[in-house]
N, C-alpha and C positions, 0 to 999 in steps of 0.2 A: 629157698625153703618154700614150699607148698602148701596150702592149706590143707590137700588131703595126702598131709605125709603123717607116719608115724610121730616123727620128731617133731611136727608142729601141734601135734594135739598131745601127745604125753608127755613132752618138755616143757616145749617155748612158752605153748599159751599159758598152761596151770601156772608156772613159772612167773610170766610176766603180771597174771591175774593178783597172785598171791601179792606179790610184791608190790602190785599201784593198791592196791585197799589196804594193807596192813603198812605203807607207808608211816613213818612216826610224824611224820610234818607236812602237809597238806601243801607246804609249799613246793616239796620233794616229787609232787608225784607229776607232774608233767614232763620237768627234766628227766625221769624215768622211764616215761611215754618214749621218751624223745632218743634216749638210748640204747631204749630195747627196738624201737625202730630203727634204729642205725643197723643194730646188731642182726637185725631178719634182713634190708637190703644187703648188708655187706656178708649176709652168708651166700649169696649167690656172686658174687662178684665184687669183692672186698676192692680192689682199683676202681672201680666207679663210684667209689661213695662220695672222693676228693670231687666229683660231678658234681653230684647234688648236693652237697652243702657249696658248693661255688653257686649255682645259679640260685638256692635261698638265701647265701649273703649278700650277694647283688640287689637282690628286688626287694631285700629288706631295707640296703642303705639308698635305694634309688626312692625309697617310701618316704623314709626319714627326708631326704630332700627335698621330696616332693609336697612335705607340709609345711618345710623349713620356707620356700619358696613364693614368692605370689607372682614374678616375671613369667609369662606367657611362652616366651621363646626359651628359658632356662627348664621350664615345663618340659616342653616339644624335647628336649635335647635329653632331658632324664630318662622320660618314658620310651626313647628312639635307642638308650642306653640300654633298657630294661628288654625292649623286644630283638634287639638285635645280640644280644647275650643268649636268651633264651634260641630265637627261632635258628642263631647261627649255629647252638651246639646240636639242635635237634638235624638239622640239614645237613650239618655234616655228617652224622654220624647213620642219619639215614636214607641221605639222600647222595651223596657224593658217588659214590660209583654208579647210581642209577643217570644219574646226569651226565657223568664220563662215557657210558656206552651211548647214548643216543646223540651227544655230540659227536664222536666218533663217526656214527651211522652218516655226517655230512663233510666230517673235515677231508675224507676221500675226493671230494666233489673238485673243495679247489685246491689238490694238492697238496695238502698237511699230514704229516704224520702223525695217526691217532692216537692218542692219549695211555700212559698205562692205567689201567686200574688200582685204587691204592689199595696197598694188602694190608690184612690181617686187621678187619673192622669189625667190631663187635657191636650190635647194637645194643646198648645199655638198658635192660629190662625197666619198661615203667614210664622210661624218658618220657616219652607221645603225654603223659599223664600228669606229672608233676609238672612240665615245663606249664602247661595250660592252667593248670591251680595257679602256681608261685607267678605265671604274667597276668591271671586276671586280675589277681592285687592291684597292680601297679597300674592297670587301665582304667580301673574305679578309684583310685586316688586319681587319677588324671584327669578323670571324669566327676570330681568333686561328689561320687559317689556314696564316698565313705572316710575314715580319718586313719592315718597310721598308726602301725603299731608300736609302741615305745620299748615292749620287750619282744627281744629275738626270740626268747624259746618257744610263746608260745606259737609265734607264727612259724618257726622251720617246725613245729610239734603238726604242724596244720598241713605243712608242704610233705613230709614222710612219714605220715600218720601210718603206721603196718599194716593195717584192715583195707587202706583203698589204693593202696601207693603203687602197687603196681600196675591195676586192671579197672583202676576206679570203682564206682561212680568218682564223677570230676564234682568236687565238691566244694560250693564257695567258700574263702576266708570268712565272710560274715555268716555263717551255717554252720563253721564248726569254730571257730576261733571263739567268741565270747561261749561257748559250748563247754570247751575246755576250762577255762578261770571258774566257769560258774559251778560245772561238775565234779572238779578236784575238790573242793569245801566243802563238798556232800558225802555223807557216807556210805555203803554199799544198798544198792535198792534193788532186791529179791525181783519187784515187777520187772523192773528193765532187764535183769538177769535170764528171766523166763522168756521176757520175748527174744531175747536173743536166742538162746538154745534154739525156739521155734525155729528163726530166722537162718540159723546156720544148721542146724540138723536137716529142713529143707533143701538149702542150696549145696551142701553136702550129699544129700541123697539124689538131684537132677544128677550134679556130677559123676558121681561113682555110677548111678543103676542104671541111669540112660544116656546121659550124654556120651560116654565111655563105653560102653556096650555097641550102640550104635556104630561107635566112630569103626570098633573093630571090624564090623563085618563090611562098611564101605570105601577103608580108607584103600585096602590091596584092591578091592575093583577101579576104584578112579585110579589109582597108580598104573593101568591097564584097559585103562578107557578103551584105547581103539579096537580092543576086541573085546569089550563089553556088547550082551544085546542091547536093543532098545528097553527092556523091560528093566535092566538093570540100569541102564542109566537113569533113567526115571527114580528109581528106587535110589541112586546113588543122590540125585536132587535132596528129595524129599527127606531124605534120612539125612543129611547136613540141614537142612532146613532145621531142622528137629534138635539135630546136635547143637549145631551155631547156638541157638535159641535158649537150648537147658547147660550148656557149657558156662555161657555168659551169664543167661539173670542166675546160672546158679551162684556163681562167682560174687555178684551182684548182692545176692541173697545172705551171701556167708560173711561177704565186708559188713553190712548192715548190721548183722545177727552179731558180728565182734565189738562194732561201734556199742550197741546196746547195750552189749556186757558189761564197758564202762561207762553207761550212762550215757551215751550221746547216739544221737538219732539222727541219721544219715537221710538224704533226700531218695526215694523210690526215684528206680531205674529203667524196669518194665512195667509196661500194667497191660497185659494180655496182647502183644503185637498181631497176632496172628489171627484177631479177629475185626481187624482193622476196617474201616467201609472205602478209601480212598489211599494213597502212597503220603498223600501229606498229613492221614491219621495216624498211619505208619509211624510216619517219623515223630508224632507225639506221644506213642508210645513204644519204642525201640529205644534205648541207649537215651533214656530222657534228658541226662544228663549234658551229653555229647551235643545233643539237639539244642538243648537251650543255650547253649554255651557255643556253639556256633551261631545263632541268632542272635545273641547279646552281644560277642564279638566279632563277627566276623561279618551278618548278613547286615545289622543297622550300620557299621562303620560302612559299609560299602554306598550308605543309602536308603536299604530296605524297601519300603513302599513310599517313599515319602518324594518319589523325582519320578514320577510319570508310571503309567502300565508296564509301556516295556523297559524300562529300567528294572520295573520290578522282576520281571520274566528274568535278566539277565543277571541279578542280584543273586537270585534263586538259582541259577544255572551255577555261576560262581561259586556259589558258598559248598552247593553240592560236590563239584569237581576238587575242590581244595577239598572238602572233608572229605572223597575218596582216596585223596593222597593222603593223610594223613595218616590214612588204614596202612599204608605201607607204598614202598618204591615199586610199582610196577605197574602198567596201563592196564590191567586190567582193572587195578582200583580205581582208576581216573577214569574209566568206562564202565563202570559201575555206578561211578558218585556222579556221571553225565546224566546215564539213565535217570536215575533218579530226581535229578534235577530237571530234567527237560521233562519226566512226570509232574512232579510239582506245578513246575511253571504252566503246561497244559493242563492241571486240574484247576487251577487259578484263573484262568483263560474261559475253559467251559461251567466253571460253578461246580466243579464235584469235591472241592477243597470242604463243600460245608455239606452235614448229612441228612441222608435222605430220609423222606417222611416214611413213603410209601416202605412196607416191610420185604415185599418183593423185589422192589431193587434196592434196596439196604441188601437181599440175599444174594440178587446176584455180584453186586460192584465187591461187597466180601470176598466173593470166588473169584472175581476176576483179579482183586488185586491179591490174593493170596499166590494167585499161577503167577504175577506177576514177579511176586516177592521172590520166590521158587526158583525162576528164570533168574533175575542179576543176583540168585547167592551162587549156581554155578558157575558168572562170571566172577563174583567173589573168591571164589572156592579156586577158580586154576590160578597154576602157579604158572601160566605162560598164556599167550593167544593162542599157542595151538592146542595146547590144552583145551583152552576153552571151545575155540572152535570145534573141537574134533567131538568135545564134550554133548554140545548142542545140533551139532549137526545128528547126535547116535542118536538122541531124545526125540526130532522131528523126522528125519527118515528112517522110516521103521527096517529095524536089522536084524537077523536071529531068530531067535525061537522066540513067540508071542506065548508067554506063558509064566510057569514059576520059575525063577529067576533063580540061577545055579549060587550064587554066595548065600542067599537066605539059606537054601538047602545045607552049605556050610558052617552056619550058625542060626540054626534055627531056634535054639529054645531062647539063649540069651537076649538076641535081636529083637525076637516078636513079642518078646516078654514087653524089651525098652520101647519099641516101636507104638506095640499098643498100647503100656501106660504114658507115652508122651501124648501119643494121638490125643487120648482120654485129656490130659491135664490140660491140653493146647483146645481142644474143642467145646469142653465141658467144666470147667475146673473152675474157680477165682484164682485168679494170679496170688502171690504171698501176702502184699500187704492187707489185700482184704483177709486174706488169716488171720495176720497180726493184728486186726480192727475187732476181729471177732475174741482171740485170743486174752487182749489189752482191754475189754470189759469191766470195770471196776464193778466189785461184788457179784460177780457171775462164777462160779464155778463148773468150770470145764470139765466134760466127759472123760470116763477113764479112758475109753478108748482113745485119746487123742494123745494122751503120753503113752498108751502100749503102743500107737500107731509109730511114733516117734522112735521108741525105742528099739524096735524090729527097725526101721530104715537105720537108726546108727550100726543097730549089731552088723547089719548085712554090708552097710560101708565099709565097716573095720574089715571084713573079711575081704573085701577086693582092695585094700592099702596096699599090698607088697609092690605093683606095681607103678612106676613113676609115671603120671600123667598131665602135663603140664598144663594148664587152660589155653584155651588158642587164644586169647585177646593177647597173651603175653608176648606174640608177638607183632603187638604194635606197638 
């Protein structure tokens, strides 16, 4: 079920709204949370659900343990229980035949016959997401972080929450869990109500008017790269750049604007990436989420800065290459999450990690690191190395006609409608939360224009619904 489907806006949600506020017993409404989340994962794949309630019982009873406990080494063995539950099922199921082909690519070498591939794997929508919620639990109990929780619902209500379960934000137990207990006891609050609609009619609107738009007019040329011009490749860049960008914080935008509705307030995900001065600004405002949450578990267990310069270089290189795998099975994301890394680590190296006074190179390291951004999202973007390479090579050796570029001409009004108002939003705009800052005013009353404005982006939504368009994070 999709957030920009028919059935998820004139059923599910009314549906599920109606039903957590008009609750008769306050102690009813999270078990209801927690049901009607079931009922939106297992509408897409009712066999995976036996999934994710396996890896939220696990890390619930390894929590229980884990406070039960004070032995050191009975510690070590619960949390090595808890991560190899979680990381085993995410590896299998996303990483198993990508590991079988590239050992293959050697067991030639000394005579072994290669591996078959195993069939008929489906990757479980969301996996990458809940697994990372439901094991930071267990690593901040481990880390004497925080205390467990005595009831299961509300923490598996925390692990399959419906608004972020699929595509995030990755969102800590301590951020939404005491969130929940406190907000069921509350009765329905009109503010929180408002800012949502803001929050989801916004990330509603990136999705259907640009993100979606866009994708049409560039996804048949990259399907056809090698006789694409140079002029179109370029435009194929920049227009994923754009897409990627309003797909996701729109996605982003819409889990928040849901959390709201009942009261809970989700942690911001972007806050303008694209005007970034440096790649390690980048990544504090890209996928905030992901970033911090690789940092807290991935970059300090490693070390962090705390074992020398070049430890830290190679900390940095690490965390990057794992969080490109994570994006998915195939080296392109592992050369991707390199680039990046080996950014990092040299902006740390020469000092451009912290920003610049002067406004001329504040303008230019902006340009530089946005060509930047540009460049490893078409390594993101192919679905192969030769993809990619063939991709990059059309962009730097010029080919074809140096001109207007034959797909625009294709879709021209839709395209340059999206194109220009992303440019707009992405160069000149505040990002949403600062809407929401402006929005959430106590005693300020908002211009009409700003619910007409809203309202013409729903209507215009509703009318590109018929189509199914699934967000791209979905599949990582």
């Amino acid at each position: 079920m999709l957030f920009n489907s028919y059935e998820f806006l004139l059923f599910f949600l009314p549906i599920v709204l109606l039903g957590y506020y008009l609750m008769p017993k306050m102690g009813w409404k999270i078990p209801f949370l927690l049901l009607a989340s079931y009922f939106f994962y297992g509408h897409w794949n009712y066999k995976f659900l036996p999934l994710l309630l396996f890896s939220t019982f696990i890390d619930y009873w390894v929590g229980r343990k884990l406070e039960e406990t004070e032995n050191p080494k009975k510690e070590k063995t619960l949390l090595l229980i808890s991560l190899f539950v979680n990381l085993g099922v995410l590896g299998f199921f996303k990483y198993s035949n990508f590991f079988i082909e590239n050992i293959n690519l050697l067991l030639p070498v000394f005579g072994v016959k290669p591996l078959e591939r195993l069939p008929n794997i489906v990757l479980p929508v969301g996996i990458s997401f809940y697994t990372f919620q439901s094991m930071s639990y267990t690593i901040d109990l481990y880390r004497s972080h925080s205390k467990a929780y005595k009831k299961i619902t509300p923490f598996a209500t925390y692990v399959a929450f419906f608004p972020q379960l699929i595509a995030g934000p990755i969102i800590r137990h301590t951020d939404l869990v005491d969130q929940l207990e406190e907000k069921a006891k509350k009765p329905f609050d009109i503010n929180f109500f408002k800012r949502g609609l803001v929050f989801f009619v916004c990330g509603l609107s990136k999705k259907i008017l640009i993100a979606d738009n866009i994708a049409k007019a560039i996804d048949p040329v990259i399907g056809m790269i090698d006789i694409a011009t140079t002029t179109e490749a370029w435009m194929c860049a920049l227009g994923y750049t754009l897409q990627l960008y309003f797909d996701f914080s729109g996605y982003s935008d819409m889990a928040i604007g849901l959390g709201l509705m009942f009261g809970l307030e989700f942690p911001q995900n972007f806050n303008s990436p694209y005007k970034s001065y440096s790649i390690t600004d980048f990544w504090r405002r890209w996928h905030m989420t992901l970033s911090s949450w690789l940092r807290d578990y991935l970059y300090i267990s490693l070390g962090g800065n705390r074992k020398g310069k070049g430890r830290t270089y190679v900390n940095l290189l690490l965390t990057m290459l794992l969080g490109g795998l994570w994006h998915g099975a195939a080296w392109t994301y592992v050369i991707w999450g390199g680039l990046h890394g080996g950014m990092l680590a040299l902006e740390r190296l020469v000092g451009w990690d912290k920003r610049p006074s002067a406004k001329f190179s504040f303008f230019l390291r902006s340009g530089l690191t946005f060509f930047i951004v540009v460049i490893t999202w078409v390594i993101f973007r192919a679905e192969s190395i030769d993809l990619m390479t063939t991709w990059l090579s059309k962009m730097f050796i010029p080919q074809g006609e140096i001109g207007y570029p034959h797909f625009v001409a294709r879709h021209r009004d839709r395209f340059a409608a999206a194109w220009i108002i992303g440019m707009y939003i992405v160069l000149f705009k505040r990002n949403t939360n600062e809407l929401d800052r402006h929005f959430s005013r106590e005693g300020m009353t908002q211009p009409r224009w700003h619910a007409v404005g809203l309202a013409l982006c729903l209507f215009f939504c509703f009318l590109y619904l018929g189509s199914e368009s699934p967000f791209l994070y979905f599949q990582f």
